[in-house]
Backbone as a chain_set.jsonl record, in Angstrom:
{"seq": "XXXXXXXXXXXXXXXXXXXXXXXXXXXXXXXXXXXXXXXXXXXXXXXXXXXXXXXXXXXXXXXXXXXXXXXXXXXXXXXXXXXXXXXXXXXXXXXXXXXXXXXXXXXXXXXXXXXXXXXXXXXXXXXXXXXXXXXXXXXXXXXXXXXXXXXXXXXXXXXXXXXXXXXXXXXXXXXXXXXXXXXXXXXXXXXXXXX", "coords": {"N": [[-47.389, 84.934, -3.213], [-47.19, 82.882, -0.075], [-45.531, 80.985, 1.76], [-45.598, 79.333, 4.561], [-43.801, 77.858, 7.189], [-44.51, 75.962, 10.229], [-42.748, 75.003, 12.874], [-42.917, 71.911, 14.461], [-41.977, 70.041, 16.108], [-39.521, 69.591, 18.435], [-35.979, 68.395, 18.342], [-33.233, 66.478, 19.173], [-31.115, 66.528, 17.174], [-32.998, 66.792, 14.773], [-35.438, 68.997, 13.356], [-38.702, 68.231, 13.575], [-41.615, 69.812, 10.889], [-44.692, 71.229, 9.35], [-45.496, 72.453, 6.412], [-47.042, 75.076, 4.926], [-48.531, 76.555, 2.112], [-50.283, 79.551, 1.094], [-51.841, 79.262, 3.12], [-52.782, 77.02, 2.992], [-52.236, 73.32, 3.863], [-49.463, 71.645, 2.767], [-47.142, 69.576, 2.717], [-44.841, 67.672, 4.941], [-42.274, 68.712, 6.877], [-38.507, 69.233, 6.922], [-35.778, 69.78, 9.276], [-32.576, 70.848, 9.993], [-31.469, 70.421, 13.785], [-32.886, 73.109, 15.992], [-30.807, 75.727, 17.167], [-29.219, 77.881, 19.93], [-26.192, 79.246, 18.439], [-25.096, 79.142, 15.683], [-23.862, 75.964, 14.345], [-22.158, 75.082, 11.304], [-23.248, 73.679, 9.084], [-25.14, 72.708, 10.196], [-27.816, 73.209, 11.873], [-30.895, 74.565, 11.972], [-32.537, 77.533, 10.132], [-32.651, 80.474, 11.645], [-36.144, 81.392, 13.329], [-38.264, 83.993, 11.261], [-39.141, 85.549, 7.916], [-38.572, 85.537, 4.847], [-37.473, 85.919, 1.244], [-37.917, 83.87, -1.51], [-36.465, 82.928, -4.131], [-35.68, 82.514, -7.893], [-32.891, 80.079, -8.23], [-30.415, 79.389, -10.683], [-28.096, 77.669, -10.848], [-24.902, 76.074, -9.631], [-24.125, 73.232, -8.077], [-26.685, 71.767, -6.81], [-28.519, 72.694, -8.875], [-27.993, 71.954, -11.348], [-27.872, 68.141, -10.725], [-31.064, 68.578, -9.982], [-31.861, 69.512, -12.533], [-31.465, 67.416, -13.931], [-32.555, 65.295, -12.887], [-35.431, 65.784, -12.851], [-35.526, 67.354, -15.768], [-38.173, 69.29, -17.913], [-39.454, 70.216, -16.185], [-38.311, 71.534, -14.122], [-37.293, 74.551, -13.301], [-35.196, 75.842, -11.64], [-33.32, 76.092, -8.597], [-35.449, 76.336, -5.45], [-34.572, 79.321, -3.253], [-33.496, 80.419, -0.437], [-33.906, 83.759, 0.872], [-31.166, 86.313, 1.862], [-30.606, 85.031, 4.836], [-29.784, 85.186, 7.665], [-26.424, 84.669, 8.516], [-26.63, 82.949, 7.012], [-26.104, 80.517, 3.895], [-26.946, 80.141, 0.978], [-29.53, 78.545, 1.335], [-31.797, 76.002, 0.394], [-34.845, 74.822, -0.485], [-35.82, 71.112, -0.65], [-35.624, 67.739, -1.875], [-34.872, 65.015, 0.524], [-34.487, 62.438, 3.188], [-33.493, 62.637, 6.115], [-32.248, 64.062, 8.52], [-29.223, 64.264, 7.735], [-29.399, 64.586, 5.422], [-29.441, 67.436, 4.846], [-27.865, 70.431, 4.754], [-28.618, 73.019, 6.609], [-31.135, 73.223, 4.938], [-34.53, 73.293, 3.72], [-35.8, 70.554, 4.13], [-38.716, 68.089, 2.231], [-41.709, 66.212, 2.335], [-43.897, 63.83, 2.168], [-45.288, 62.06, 4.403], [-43.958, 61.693, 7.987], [-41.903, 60.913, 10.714], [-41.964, 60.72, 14.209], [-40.132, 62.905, 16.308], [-39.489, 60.904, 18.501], [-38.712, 58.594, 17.907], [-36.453, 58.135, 16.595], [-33.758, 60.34, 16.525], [-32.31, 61.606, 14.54], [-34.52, 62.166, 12.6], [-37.236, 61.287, 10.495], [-38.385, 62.164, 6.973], [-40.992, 60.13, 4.511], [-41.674, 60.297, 0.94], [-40.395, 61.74, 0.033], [-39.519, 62.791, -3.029], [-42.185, 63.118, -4.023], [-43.888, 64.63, -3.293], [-42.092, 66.816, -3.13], [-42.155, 67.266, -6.411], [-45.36, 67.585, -6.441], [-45.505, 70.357, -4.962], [-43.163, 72.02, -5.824], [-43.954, 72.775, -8.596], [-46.206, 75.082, -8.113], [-44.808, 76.68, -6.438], [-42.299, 77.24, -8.229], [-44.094, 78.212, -10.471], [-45.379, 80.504, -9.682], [-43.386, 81.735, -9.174], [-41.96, 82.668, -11.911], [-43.825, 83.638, -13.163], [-43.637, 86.431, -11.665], [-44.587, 86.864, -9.366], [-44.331, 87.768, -5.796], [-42.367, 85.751, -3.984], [-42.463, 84.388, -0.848], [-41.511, 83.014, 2.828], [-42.29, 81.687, 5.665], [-40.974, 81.44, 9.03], [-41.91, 79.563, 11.519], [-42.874, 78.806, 14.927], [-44.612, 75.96, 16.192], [-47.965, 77.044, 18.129], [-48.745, 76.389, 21.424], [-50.992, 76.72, 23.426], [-50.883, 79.592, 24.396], [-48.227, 81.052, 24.755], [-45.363, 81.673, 22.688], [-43.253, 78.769, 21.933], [-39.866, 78.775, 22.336], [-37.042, 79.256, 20.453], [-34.799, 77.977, 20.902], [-32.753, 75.234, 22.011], [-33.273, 72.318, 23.415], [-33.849, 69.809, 25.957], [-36.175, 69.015, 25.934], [-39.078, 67.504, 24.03], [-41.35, 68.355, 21.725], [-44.426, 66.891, 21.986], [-45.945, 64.188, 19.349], [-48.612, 63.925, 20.099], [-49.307, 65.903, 21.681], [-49.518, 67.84, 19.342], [-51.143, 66.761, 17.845], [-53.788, 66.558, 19.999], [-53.947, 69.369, 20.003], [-54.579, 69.882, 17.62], [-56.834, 69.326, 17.149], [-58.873, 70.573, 18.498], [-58.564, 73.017, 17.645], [-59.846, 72.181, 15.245], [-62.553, 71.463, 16.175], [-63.067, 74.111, 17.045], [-63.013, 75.525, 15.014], [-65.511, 74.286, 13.579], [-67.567, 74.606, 15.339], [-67.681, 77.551, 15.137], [-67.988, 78.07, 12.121], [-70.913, 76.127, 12.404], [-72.066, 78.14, 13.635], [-71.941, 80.586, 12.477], [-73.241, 79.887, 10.431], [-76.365, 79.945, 11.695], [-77.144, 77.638, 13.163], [-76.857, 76.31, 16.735], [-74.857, 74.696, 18.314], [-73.944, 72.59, 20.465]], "CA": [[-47.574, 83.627, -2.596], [-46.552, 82.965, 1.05], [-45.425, 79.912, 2.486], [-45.207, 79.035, 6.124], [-43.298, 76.537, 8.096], [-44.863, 75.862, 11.004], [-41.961, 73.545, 13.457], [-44.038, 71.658, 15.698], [-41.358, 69.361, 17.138], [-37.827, 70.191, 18.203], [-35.431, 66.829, 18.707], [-31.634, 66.992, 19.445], [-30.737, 66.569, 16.206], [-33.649, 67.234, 13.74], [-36.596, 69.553, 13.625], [-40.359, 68.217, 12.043], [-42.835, 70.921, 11.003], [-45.656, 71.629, 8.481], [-45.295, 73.389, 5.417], [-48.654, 75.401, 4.315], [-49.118, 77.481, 0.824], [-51.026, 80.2, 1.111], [-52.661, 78.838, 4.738], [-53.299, 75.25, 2.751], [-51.116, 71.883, 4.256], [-49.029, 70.96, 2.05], [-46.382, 69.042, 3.282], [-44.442, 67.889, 6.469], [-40.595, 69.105, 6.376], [-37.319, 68.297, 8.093], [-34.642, 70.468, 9.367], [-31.644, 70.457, 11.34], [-31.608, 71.08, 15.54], [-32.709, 74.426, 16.687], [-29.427, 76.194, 18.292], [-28.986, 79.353, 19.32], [-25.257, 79.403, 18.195], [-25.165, 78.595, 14.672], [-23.197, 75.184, 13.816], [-21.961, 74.627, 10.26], [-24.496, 72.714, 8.337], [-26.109, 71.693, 11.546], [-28.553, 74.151, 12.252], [-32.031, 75.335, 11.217], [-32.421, 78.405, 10.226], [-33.72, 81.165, 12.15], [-37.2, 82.202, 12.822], [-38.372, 85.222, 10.415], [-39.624, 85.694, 7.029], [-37.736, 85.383, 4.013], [-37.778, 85.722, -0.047], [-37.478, 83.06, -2.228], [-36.069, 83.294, -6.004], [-34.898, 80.723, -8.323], [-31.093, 79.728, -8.19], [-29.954, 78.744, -11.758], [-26.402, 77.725, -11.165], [-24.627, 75.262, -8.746], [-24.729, 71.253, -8.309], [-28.046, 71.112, -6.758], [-29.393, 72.882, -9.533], [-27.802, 70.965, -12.101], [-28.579, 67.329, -10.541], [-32.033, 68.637, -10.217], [-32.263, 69.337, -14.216], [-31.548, 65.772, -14.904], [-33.82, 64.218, -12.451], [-36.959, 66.56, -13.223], [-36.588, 67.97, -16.866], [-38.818, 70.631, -18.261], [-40.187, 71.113, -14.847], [-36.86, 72.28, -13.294], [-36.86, 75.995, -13.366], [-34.1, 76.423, -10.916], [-33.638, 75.795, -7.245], [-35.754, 77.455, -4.864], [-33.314, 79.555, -2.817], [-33.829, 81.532, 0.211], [-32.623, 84.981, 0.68], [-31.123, 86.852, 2.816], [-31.188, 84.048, 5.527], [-28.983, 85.508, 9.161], [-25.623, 83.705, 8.968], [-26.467, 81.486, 6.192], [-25.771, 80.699, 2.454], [-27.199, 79.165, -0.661], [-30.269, 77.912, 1.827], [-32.482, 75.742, -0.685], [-35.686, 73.588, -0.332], [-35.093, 70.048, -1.762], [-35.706, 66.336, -1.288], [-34.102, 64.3, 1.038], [-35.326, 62.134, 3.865], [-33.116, 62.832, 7.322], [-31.254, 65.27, 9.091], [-27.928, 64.357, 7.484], [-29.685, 65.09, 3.775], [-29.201, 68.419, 4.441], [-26.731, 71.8, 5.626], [-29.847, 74.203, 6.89], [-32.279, 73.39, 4.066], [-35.522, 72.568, 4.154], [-36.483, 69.144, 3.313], [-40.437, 68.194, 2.308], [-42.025, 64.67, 2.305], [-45.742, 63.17, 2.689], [-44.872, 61.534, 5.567], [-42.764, 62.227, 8.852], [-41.77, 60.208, 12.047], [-42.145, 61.06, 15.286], [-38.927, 62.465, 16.507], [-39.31, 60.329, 19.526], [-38.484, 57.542, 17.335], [-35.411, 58.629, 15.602], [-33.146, 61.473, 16.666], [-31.923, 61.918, 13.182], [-36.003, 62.278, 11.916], [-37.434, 60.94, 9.126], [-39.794, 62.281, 5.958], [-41.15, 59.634, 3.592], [-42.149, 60.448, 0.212], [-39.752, 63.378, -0.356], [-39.64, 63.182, -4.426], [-43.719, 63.095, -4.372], [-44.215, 65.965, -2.183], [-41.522, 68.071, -4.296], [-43.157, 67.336, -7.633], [-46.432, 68.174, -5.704], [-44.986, 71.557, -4.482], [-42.315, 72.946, -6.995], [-44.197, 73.607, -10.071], [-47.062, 75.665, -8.001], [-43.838, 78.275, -6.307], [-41.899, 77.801, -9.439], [-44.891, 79.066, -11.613], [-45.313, 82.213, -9.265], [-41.709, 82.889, -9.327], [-41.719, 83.083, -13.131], [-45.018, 84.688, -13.235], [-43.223, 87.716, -11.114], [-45.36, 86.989, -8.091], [-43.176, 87.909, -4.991], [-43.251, 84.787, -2.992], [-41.901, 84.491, 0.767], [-41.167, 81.708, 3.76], [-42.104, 82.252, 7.185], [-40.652, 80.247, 9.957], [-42.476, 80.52, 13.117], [-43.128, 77.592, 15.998], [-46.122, 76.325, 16.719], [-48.123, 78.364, 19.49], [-49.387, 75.717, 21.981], [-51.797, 77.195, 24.692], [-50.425, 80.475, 25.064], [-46.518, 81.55, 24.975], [-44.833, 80.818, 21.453], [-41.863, 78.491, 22.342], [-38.369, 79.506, 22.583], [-35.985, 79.292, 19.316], [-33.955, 77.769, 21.724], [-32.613, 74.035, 21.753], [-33.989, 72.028, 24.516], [-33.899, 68.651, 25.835], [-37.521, 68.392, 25.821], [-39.416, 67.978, 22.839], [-43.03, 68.142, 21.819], [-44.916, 65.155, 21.082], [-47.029, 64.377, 18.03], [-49.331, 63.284, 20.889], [-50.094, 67.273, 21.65], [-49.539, 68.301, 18.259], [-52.774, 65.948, 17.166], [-54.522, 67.45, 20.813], [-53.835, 70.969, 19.799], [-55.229, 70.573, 16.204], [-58.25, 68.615, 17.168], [-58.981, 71.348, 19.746], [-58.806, 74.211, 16.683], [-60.603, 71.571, 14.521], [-63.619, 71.541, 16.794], [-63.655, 75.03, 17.424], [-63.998, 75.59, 13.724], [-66.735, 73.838, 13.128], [-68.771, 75.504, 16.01], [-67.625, 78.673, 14.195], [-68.926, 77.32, 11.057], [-72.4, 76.528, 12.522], [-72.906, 79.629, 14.428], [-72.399, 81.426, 11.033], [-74.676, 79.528, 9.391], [-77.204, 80.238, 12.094], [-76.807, 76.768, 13.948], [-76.417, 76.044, 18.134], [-74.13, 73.384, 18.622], [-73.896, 72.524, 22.489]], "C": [[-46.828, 83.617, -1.272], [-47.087, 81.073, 1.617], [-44.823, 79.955, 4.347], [-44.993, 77.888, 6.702], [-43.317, 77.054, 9.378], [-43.976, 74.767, 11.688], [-43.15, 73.255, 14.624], [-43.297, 70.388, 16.48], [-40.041, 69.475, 17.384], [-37.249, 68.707, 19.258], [-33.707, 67.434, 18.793], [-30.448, 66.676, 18.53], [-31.755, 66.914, 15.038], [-34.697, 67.904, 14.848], [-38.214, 69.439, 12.692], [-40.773, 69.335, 12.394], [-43.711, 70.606, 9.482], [-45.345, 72.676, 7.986], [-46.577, 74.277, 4.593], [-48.431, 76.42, 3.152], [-50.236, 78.234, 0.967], [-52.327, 79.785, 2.046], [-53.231, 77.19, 4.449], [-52.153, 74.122, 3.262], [-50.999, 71.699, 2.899], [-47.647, 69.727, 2.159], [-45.789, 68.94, 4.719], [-42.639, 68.455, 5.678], [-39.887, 68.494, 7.884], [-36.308, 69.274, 8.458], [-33.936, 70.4, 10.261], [-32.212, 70.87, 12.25], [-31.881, 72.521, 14.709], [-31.36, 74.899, 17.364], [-29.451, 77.522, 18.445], [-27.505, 80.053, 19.134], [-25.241, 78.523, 16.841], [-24.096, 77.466, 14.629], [-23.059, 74.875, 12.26], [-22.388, 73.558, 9.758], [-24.885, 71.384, 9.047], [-27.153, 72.025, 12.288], [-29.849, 74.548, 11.679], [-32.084, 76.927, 11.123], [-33.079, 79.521, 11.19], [-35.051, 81.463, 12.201], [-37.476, 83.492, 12.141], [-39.273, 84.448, 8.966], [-38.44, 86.149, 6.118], [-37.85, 85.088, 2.518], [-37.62, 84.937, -0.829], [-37.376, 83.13, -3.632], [-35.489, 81.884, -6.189], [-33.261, 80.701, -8.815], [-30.836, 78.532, -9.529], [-28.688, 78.238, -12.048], [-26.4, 76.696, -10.03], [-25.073, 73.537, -9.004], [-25.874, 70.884, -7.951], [-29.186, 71.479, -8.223], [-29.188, 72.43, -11.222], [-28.147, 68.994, -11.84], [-30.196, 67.351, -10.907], [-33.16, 68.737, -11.786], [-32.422, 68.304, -14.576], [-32.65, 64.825, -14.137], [-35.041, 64.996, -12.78], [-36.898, 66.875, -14.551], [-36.35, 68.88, -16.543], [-39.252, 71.023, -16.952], [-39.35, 71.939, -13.549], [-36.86, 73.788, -13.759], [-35.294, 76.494, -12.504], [-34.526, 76.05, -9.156], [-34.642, 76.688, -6.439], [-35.191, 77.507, -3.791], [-34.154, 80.622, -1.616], [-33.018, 82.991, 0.306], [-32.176, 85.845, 1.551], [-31.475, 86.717, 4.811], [-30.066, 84.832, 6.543], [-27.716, 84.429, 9.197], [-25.592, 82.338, 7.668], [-26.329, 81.795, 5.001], [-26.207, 79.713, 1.596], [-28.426, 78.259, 0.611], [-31.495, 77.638, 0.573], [-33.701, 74.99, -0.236], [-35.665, 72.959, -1.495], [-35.376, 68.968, -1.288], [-34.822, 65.815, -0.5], [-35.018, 63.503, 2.514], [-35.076, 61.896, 5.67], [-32.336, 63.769, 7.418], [-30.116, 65.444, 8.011], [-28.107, 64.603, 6.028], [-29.361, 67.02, 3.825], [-28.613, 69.363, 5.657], [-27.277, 72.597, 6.132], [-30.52, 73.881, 5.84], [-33.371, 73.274, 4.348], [-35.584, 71.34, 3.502], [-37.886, 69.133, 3.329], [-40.401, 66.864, 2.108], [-43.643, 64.964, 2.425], [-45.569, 62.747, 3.682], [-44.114, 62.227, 6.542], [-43.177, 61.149, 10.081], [-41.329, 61.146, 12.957], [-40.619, 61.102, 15.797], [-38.371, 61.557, 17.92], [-38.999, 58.441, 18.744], [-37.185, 56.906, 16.584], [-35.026, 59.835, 16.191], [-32.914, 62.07, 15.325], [-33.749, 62.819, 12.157], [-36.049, 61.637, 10.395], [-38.533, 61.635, 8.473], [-39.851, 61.07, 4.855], [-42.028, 60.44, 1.935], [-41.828, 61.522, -0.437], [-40.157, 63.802, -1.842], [-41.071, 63.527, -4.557], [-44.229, 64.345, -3.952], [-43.208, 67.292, -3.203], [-42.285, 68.526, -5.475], [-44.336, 67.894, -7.509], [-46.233, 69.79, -5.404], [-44.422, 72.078, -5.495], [-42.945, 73.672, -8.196], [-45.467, 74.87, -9.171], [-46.177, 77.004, -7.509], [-43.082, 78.273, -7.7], [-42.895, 78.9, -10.521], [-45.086, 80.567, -11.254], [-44.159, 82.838, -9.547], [-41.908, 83.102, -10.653], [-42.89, 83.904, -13.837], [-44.496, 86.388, -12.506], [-44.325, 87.905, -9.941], [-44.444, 87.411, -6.949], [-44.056, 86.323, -3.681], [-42.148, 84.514, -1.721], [-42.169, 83.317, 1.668], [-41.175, 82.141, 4.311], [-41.674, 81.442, 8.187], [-41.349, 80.571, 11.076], [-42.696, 78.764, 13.972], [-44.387, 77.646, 16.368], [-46.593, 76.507, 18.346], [-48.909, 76.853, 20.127], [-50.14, 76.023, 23.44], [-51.078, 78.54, 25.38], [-49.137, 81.179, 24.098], [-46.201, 80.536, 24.037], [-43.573, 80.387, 22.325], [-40.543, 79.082, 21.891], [-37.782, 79.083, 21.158], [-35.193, 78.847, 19.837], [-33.859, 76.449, 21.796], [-32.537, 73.472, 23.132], [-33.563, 70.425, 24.554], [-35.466, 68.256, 25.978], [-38.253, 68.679, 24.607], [-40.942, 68.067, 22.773], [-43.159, 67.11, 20.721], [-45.868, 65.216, 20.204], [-48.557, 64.308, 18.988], [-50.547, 65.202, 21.318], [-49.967, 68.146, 20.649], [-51.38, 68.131, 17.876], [-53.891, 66.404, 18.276], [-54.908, 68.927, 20.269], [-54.884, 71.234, 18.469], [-56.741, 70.223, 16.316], [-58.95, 69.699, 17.653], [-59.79, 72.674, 18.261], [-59.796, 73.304, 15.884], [-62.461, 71.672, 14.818], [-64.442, 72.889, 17.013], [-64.044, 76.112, 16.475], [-65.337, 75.14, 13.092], [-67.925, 73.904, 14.054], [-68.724, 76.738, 15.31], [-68.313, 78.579, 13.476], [-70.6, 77.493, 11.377], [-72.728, 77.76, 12.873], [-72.967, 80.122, 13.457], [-73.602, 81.308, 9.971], [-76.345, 79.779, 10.329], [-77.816, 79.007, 13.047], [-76.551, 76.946, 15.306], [-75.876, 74.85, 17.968], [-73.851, 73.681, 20.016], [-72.652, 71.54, 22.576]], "O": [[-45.813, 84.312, -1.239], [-48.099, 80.388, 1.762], [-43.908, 80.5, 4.965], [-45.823, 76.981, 6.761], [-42.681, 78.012, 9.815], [-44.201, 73.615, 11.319], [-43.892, 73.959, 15.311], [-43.907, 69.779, 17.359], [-39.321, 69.452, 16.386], [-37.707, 68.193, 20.278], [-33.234, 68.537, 18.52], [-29.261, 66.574, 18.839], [-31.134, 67.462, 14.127], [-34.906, 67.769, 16.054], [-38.693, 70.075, 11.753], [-40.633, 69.922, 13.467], [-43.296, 69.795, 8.654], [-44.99, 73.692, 8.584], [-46.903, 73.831, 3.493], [-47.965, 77.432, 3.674], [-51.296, 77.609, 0.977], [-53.511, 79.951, 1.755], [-53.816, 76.42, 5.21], [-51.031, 74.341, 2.805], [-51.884, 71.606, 2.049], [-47.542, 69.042, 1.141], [-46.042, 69.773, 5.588], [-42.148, 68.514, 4.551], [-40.169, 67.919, 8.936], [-35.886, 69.696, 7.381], [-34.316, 69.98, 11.354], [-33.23, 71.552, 12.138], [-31.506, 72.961, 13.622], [-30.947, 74.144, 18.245], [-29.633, 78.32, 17.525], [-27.376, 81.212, 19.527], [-25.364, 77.301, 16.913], [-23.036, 78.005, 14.947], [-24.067, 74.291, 11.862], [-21.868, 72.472, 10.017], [-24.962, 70.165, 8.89], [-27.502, 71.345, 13.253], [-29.667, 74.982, 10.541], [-31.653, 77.562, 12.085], [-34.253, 79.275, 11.467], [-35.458, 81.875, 11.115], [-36.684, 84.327, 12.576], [-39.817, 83.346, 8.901], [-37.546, 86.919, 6.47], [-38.335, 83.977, 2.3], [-36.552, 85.339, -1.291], [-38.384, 83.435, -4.269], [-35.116, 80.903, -5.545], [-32.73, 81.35, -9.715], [-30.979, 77.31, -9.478], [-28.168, 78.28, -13.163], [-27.444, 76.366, -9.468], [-25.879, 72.928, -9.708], [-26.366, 69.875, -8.456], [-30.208, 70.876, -8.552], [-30.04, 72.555, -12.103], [-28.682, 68.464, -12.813], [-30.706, 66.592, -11.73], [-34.302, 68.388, -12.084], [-33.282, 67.98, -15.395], [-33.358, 63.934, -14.605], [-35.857, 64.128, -13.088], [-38.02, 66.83, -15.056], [-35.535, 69.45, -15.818], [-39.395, 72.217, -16.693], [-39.656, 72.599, -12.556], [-36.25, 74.012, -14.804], [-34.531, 77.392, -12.861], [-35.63, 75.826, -8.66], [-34.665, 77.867, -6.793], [-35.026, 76.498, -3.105], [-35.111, 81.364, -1.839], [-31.874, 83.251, -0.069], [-33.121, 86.264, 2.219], [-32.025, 87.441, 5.641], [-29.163, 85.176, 5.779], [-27.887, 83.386, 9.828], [-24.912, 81.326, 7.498], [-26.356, 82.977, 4.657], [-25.795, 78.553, 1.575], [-28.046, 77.098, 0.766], [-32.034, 78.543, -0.063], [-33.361, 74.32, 0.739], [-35.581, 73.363, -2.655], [-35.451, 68.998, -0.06], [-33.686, 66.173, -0.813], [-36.105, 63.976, 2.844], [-35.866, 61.327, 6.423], [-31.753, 64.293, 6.469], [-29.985, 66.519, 7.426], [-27.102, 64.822, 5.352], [-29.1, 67.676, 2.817], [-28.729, 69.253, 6.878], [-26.439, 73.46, 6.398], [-30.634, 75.048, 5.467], [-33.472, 73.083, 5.56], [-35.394, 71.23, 2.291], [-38.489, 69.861, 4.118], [-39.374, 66.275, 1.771], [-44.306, 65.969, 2.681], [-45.962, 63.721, 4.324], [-43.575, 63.281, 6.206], [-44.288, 60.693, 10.35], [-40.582, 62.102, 12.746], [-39.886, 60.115, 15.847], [-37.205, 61.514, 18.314], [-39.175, 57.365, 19.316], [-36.942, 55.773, 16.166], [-35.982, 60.564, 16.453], [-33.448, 63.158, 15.109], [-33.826, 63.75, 11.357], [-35.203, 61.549, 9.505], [-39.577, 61.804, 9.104], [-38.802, 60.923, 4.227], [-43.028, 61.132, 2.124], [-42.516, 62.176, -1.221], [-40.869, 64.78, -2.072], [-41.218, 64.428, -5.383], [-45.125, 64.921, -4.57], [-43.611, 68.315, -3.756], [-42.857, 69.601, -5.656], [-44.611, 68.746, -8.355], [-47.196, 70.435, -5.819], [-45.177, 72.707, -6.236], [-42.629, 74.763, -8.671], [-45.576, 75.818, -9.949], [-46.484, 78.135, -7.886], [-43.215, 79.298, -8.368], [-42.573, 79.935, -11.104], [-45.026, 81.54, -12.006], [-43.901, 83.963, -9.974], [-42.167, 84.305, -10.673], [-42.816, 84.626, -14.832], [-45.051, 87.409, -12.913], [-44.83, 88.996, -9.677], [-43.321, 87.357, -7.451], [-45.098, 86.026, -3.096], [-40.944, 84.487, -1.977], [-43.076, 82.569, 1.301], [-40.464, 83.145, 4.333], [-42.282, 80.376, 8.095], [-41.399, 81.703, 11.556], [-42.61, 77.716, 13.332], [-45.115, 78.577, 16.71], [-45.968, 76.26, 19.378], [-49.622, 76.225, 19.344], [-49.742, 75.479, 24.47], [-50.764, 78.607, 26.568], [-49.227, 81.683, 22.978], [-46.4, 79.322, 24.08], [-42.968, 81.104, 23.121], [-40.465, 79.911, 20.984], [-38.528, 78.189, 20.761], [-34.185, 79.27, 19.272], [-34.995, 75.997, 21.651], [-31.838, 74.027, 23.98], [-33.087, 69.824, 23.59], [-35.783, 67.077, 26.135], [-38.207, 69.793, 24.086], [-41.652, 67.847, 23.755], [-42.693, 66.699, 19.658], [-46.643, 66.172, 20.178], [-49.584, 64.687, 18.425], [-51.741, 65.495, 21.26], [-50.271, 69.309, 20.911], [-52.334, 68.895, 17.727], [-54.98, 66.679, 17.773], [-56.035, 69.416, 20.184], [-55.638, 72.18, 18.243], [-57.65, 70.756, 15.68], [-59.99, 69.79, 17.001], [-60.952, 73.013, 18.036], [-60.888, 73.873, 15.876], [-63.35, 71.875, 13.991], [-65.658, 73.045, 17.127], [-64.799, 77.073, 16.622], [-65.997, 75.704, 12.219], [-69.03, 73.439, 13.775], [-69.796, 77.078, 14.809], [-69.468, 78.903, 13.752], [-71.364, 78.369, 10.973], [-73.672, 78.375, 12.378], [-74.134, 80.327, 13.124], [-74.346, 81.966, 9.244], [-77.388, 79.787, 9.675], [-78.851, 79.238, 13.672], [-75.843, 77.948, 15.409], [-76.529, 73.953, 17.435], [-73.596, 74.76, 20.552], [-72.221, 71.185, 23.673]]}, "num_chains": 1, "name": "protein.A"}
């Protein structure tokens, strides 16, 4: 299984992006600033690719027993993260919910609205998510997290913390753009001219 977080807005304190399962949307997420000098649980993690296993020990993964149950397998933990430790994805719904984690939600605000950022609907979006990587992990699937920025007309942006951010405004341009140019794809395959 391979998950990819796609950031598609960088703010001067949080970072939104899209979370996809095996190339499907599944959530928006939240994570600290970009920096390229790590700050102590103020930081997102690096771009790369990275393994995820389940973490049976610690307070998040005891809280998490009592609010979920049978459906709690264990945290999911990243591994072998550059500089970092015990990095988990987990509910919460602003910056200050978490030390480098990821957060997930149904929702997200525009970080031009909020420095801090917001996701709504964190618990719904977990429940939604967890049991489909938990079941691989315990199935012995190998399942992995990619971080990457999204590519907007060219030249992937910098990993680098900026005072300018990108707006949902050419986020929703950008996708419409691919949206459209799928579904000329589409026809032409089927044997269709679309003009």
């Amino acid at each position: 299984m391979k998950l990819d977080v796609v950031r598609t807005q960088f703010g001067k304190d949080a970072t939104n992006g899209m979370l996809f399962i095996d190339g499907v949307f599944e959530a928006f997420t939240l994570e600290d600033e970009v920096r390229d000098v790590k700050v102590h649980s103020e930081t997102a993690i690096p771009l790369g690719e990275y393994e995820i296993k389940l973490r049976t020990e610690g307070g998040f993964h005891s809280k998490y027993t009592a609010r979920y149950g049978a459906m709690h397998k264990g945290m999911l933990w990243l591994q072998d993260v550059p500089n970092f430790k015990w990095i988990l994805i987990h509910t919460g719904n602003q910056d200050s919910h978490t030390a480098g984690c990821l957060l997930i939600g149904e929702t997200q605000q525009d970080l031009d609205k909020g420095k801090d950022g917001f996701i709504g609907g964190s618990g719904d979006a977990y429940k939604k998510m967890y049991p489909k990587v938990a079941d691989a992990l315990l199935a012995g699937e190998k399942v992995t997290i990619k971080y990457s920025n999204i590519n907007l007309g060219g030249a992937e942006l910098s990993n680098k913390s900026s005072s300018e951010m990108i707006g949902s405004k050419e986020v929703y341009e950008k996708i419409s753009e691919i949206s459209g140019n799928l579904k000329t794809l589409n026809a032409k395959l089927e044997g269709k001219n679309i003009l």
